[in-house]
C-alpha positions as CSV (number, residue, x, y, z in Angstrom):
1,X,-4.6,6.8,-26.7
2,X,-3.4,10.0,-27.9
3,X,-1.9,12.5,-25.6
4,X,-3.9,16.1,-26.2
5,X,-2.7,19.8,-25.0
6,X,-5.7,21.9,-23.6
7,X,-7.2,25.1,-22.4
8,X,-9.7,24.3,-19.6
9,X,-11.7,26.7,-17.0
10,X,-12.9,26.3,-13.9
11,X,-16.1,27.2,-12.2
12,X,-14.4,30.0,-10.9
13,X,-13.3,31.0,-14.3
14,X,-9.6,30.9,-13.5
15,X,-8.1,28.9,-16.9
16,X,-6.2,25.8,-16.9
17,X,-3.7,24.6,-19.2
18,X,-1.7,21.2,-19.4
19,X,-1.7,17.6,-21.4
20,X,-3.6,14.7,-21.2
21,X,-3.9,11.1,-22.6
22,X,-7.5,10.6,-24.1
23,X,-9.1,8.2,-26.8
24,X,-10.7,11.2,-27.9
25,X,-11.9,14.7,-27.7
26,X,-15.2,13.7,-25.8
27,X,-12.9,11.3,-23.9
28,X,-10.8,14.3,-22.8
29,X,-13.6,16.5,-22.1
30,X,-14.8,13.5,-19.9
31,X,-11.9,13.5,-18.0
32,X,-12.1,17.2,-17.0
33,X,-15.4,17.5,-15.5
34,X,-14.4,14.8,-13.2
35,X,-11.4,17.3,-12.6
36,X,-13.8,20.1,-12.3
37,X,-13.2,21.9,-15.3
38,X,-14.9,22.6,-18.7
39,X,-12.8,22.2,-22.1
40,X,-12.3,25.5,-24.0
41,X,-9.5,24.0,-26.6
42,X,-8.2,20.9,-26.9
43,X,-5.5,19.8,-29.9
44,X,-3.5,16.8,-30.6
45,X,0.1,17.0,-29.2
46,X,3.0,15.6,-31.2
47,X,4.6,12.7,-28.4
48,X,8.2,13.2,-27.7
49,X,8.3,10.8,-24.6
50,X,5.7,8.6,-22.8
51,X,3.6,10.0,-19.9
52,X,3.5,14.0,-18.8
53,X,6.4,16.0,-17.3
54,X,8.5,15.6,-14.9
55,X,7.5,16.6,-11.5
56,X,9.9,17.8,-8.7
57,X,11.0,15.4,-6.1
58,X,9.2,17.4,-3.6
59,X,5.6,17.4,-5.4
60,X,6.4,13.4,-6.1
61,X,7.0,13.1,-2.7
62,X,3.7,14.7,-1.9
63,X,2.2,12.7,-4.1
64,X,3.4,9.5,-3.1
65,X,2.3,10.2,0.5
66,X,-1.2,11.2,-0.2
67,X,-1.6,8.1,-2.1
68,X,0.0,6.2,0.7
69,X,-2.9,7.7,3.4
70,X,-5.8,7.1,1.2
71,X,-4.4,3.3,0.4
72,X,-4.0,2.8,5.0
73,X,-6.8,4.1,5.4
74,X,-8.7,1.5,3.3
75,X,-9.8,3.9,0.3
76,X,-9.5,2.0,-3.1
77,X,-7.0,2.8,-5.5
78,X,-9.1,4.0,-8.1
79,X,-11.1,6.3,-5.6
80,X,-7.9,7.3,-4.4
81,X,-6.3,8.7,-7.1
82,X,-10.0,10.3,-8.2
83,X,-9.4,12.1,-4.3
84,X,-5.9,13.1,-5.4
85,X,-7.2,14.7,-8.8
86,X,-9.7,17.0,-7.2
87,X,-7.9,18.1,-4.7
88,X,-4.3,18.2,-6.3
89,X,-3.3,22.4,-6.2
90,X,-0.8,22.0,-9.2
91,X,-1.7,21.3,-13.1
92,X,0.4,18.8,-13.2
93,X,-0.4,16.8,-10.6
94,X,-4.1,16.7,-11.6
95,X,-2.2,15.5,-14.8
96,X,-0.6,13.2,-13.3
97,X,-3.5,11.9,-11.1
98,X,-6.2,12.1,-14.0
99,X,-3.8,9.8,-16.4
100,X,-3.6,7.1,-13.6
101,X,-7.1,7.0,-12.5
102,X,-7.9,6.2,-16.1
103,X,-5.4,3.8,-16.8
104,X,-6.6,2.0,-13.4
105,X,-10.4,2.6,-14.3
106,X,-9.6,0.8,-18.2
107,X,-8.1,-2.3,-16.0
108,X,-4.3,-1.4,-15.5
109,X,-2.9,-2.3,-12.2
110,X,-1.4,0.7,-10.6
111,X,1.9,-0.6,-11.2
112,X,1.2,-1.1,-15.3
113,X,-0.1,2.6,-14.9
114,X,3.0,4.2,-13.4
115,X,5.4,2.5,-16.1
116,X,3.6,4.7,-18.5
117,X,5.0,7.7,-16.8
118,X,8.5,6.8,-17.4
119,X,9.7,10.7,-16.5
120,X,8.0,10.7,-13.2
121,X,8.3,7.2,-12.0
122,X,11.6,5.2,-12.0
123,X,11.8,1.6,-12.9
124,X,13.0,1.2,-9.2
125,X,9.5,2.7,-8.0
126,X,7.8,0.7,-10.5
127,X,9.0,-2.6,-9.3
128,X,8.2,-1.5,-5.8
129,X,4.9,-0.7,-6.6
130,X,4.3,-4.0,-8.8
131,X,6.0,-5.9,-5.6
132,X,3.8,-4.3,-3.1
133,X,0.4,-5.0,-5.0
134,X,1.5,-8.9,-5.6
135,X,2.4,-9.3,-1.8
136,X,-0.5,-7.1,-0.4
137,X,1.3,-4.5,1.0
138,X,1.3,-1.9,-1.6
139,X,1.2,0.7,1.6
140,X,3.9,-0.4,3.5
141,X,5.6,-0.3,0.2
142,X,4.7,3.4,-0.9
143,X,5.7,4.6,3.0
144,X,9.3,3.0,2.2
145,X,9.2,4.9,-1.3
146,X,8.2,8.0,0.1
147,X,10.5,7.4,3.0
148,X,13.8,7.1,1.0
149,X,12.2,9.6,-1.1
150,X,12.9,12.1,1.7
151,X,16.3,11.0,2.3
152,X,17.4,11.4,-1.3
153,X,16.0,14.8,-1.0
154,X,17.8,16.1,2.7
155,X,21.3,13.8,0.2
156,X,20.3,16.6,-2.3
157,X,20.5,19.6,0.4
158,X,23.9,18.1,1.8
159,X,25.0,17.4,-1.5
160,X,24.3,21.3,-2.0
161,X,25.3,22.3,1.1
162,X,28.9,20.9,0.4
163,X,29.6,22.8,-3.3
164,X,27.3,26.4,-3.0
165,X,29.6,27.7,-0.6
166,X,33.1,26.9,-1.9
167,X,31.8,27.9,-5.0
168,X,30.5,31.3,-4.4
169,X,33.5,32.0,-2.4
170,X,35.8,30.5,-5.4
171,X,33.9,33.1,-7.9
172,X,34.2,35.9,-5.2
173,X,38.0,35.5,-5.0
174,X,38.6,35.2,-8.9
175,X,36.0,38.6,-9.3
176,X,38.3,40.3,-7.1
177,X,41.8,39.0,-8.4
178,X,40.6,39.8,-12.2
179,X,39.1,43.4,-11.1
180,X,43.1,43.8,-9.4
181,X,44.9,42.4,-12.9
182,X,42.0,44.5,-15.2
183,X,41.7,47.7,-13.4
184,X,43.7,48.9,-10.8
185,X,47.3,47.5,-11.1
186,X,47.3,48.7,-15.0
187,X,46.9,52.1,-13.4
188,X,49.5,51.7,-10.4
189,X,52.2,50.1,-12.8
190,X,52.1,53.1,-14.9
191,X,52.8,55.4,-11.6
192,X,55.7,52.8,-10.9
193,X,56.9,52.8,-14.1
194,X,57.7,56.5,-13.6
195,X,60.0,56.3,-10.8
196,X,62.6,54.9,-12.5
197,X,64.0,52.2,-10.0
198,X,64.7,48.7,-10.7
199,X,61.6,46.8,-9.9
200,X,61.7,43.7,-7.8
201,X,60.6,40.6,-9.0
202,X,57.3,39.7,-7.9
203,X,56.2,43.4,-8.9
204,X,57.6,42.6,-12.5
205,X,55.6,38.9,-12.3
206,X,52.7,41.1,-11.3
207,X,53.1,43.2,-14.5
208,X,53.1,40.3,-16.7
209,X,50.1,38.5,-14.8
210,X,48.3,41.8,-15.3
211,X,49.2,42.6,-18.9
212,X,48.2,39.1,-19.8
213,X,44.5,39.3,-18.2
214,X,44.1,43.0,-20.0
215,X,45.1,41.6,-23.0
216,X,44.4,38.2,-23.9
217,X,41.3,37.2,-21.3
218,X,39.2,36.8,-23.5
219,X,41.1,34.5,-24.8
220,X,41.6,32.6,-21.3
221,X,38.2,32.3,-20.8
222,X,37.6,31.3,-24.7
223,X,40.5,28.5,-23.7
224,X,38.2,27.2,-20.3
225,X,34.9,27.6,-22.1
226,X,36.2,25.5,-24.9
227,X,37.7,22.6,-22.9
228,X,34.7,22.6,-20.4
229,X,32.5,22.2,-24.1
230,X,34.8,19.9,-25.2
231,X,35.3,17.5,-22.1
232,X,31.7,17.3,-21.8
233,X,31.3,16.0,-25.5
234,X,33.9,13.2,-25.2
235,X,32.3,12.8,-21.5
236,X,28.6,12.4,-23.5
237,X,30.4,10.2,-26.4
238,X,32.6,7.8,-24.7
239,X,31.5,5.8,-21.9
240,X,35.6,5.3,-20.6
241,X,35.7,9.4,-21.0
242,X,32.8,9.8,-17.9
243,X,34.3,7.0,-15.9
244,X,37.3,8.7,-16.2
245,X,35.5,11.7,-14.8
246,X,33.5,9.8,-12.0
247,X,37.3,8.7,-10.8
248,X,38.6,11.9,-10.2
249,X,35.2,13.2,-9.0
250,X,35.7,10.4,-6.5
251,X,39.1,11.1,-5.7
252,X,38.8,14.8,-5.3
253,X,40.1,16.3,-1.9
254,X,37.5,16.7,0.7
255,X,34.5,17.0,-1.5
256,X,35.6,13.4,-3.2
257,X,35.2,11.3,0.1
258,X,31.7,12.7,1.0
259,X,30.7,12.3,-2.4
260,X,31.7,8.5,-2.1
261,X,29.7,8.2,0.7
262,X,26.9,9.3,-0.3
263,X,26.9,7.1,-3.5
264,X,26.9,4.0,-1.4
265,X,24.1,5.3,1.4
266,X,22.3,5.9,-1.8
267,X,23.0,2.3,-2.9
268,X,22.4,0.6,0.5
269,X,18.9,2.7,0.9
270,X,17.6,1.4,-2.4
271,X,19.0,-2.3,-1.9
272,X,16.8,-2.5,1.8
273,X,13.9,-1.2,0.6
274,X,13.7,-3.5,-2.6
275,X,14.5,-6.2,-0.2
276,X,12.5,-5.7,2.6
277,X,9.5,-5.8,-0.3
278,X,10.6,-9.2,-1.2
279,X,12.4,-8.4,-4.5
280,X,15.0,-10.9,-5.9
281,X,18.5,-10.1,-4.7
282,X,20.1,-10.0,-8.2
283,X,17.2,-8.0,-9.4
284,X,18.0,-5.6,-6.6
285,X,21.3,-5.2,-7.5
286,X,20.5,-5.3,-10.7
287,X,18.1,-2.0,-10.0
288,X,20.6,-0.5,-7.7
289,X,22.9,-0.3,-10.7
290,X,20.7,1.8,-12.2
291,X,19.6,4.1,-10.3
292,X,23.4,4.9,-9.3
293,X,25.0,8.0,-11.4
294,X,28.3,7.3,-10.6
295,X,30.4,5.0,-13.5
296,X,32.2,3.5,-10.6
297,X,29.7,2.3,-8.4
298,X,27.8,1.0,-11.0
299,X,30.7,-1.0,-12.4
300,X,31.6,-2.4,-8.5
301,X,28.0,-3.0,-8.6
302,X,27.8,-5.2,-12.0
303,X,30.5,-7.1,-10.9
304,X,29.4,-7.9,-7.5
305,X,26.0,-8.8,-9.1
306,X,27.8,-11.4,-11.0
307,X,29.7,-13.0,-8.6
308,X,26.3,-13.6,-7.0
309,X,24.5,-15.3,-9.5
310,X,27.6,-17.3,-9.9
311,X,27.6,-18.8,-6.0
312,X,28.9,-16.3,-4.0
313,X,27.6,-14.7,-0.8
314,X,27.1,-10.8,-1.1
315,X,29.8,-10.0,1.7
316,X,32.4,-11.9,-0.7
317,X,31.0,-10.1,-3.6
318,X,31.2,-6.8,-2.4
319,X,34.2,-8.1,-0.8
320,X,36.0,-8.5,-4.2
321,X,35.5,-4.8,-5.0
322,X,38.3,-2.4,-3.1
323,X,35.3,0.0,-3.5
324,X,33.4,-0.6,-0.4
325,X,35.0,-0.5,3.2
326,X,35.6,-2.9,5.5
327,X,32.2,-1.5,7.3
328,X,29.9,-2.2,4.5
329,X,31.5,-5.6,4.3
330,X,31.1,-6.4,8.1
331,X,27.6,-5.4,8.3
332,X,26.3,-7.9,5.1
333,X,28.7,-10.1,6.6
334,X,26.8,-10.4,10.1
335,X,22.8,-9.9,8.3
336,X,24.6,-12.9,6.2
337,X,25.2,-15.2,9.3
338,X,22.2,-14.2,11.4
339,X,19.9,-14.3,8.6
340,X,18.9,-10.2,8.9
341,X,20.2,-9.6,5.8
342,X,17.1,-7.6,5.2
343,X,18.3,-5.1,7.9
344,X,22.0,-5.0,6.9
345,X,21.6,-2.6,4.2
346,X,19.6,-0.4,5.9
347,X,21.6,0.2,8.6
348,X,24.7,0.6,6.6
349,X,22.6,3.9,5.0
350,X,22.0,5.2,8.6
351,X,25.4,4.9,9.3
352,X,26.3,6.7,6.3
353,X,24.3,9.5,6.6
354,X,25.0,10.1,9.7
355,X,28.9,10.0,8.5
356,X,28.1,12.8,5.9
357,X,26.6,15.1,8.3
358,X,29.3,15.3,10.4
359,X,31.7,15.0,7.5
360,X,29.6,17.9,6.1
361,X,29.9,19.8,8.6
362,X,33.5,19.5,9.3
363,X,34.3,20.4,5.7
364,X,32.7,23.3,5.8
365,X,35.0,24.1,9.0
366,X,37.5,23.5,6.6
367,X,37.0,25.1,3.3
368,X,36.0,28.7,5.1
369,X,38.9,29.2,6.8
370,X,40.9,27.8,4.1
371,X,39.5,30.0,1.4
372,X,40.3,33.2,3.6
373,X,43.4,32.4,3.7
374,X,44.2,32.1,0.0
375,X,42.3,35.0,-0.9
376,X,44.2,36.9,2.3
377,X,47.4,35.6,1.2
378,X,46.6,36.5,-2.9
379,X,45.8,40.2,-1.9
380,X,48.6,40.5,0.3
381,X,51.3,39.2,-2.4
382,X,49.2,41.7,-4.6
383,X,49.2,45.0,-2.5
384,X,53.3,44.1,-0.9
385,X,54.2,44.1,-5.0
386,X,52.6,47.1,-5.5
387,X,53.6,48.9,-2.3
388,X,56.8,47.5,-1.9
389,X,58.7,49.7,-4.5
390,X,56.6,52.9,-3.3
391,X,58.1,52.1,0.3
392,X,61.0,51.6,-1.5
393,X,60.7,55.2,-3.4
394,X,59.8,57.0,-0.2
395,X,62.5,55.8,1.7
396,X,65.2,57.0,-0.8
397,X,63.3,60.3,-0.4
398,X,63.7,61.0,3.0
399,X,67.4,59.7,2.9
């Protein structure tokens, strides 16, 4: 099949554009009357990647969960995603839609269809998927998918929730401090340099801290620009270089633990749902590698994996690893000896999350009263080595 970019209208008029996969022109223009539209251009698009765009996690979700009420509700698959097409208010979801129903309708399962959309569909969701139709409960299996879809999403907010506001405040403190160095203690050392007293020492540090930003800053930030660029080239080059990173992102005050935590919730959600769909336990793993970003997990991951195809129970697996806490450990230790070990993971992710709200919350306690008081403290060394020799001056005056 090729893949086509085209210029379609409605019968409203209102113009269409997007990507398709089609045998041919006639093909394509096939495919968009069932969509409602009528072809106005249609050429051959050169194929940097398999499938359409990417879509947002929150239009996937929708997806996912459209798809999941059609299936329950005992609509077939391929009728189901013709449903979705027609009535999908995005271009590419009809895309998206469109290219499934006519891999479905040209014999694919729904499975083989989605691992031709490599940029919207994981490997993870593809194996779910491929599970679910084998077993017979391809819904059950798209409500867990769009289930821990959600979660991942509300992990996103937190994740957000934790680094927006420290950073803002960060960039508001070192907006002020700059306008102080830059502006207005160039023109207050020049009124102090007048008086003629011996200046104290933090008021002389000041000068220098000052005369450095009006000077060389551009410098300073060519100096940080340059070793962000240059840490993130040795981080895309060298595998040991973002490992390296992922340990100190880890290990970072505060923001390090929550980020921990919700690395393994993340871990633990997709390691219950490919379980409770009946996938092999080292192929879970195995898939739970993946779909981790951190260097660190993965690698306690790996090697837990391994200890597991070579006889050991997952609790001594995960054991091994000083990565996990005695919690994680526990739990898979009891689903182990009451033979739940389907549940085990997934209460180890509600756990979790409900450890990140709270620790959410309190760091965000934290880091605003914190933040005031650097800046209050930075403005007050500021304004008492300014003031302090005018005090100073005016004192000697009146004497």
């Amino acid at each position: 099949m090729m893949l086509y970019r085209y210029r379609a209208a409605n019968l409203q008029g209102q113009v269409h554009q997007g990507q398709a996969e089609a045998l041919h022109e006639l093909d394509l223009q096939t495919q968009l009357q069932r969509m409602g539209l009528v072809l106005l251009r249609a050429r051959a698009a050169q194929r940097h990647g398999r499938g359409c765009k990417r879509l947002p996690r929150r239009q996937l979700i929708d997806f996912l969960f459209q798809l999941e009420m059609l299936l329950r509700a005992g609509v077939p698959v391929l009728s189901a995603l013709e449903e979705l097409r027609a009535s999908s208010g995005t271009d590419a979801g009809r895309e998206l839609s469109g290219g499934l129903h006519e891999k479905v309708r040209s014999g694919a399962t729904l499975g083989e269809a989605m691992s031709g959309y490599v940029h919207v569909f994981p490997q993870t969701q593809v194996q779910l998927i491929r599970a679910g139709e084998v077993s017979g409960q391809l819904g059950e299996v798209l409500d867990g998918i769009v289930r821990s879809l959600k979660w991942q999403d509300e992990l996103a907010a937190q994740t957000q929730r934790v680094l927006i506001y420290p950073s803002f405040v960060l960039t508001v403190i070192a907006a002020v401090i700059v306008f102080l160095m830059v502006y207005l203690v160039p023109q207050l050392v020049g009124f102090l340099n007048q008086m003629g007293q011996q200046l104290p020492l933090q008021t002389r540090l000041l000068m220098g801290l000052s005369d450095l930003f009006a000077n060389y800053g551009w410098a300073l930030l060519l100096v940080v620009a340059s070793g962000i660029a240059v840490a993130g080239a040795l981080a895309a080059a060298f595998e040991g270089v973002r490992y390296r990173l992922h340990q100190i992102e880890l290990s970072l005050p505060w923001v390090g633990p929550i980020l921990k935590k919700m690395a393994l919730a993340r871990f633990a959600d997709t390691l219950a749902l490919m379980h409770r769909t009946g996938v092999a336990l080292a192929d879970s793993l195995d898939h739970c590698q993946k779909v981790s970003r951190n260097l660190v997990v993965q690698q306690a991951i790996r090697q837990a994996r391994e200890r597991v195809l070579n006889g050991s129970t997952l609790s001594e697996s995960f054991g091994a690893e000083g990565l996990f806490p005695p919690m994680v450990i526990r739990m898979l230790k009891v689903g182990e000896s009451t033979g739940e070990l389907d549940q085990a993971p997934g209460n180890i992710s509600y756990f979790y999350t409900r450890d990140i709200d709270e620790s959410v919350g309190k760091v965000q306690a934290l880091i605003e009263p914190v933040l005031t008081v650097v800046m209050g403290l930075l403005l007050a060394w500021i304004m008492l080595a300014v003031l302090g020799p005018i005090y100073d001056t005016v004192a000697h005056i009146k004497l």
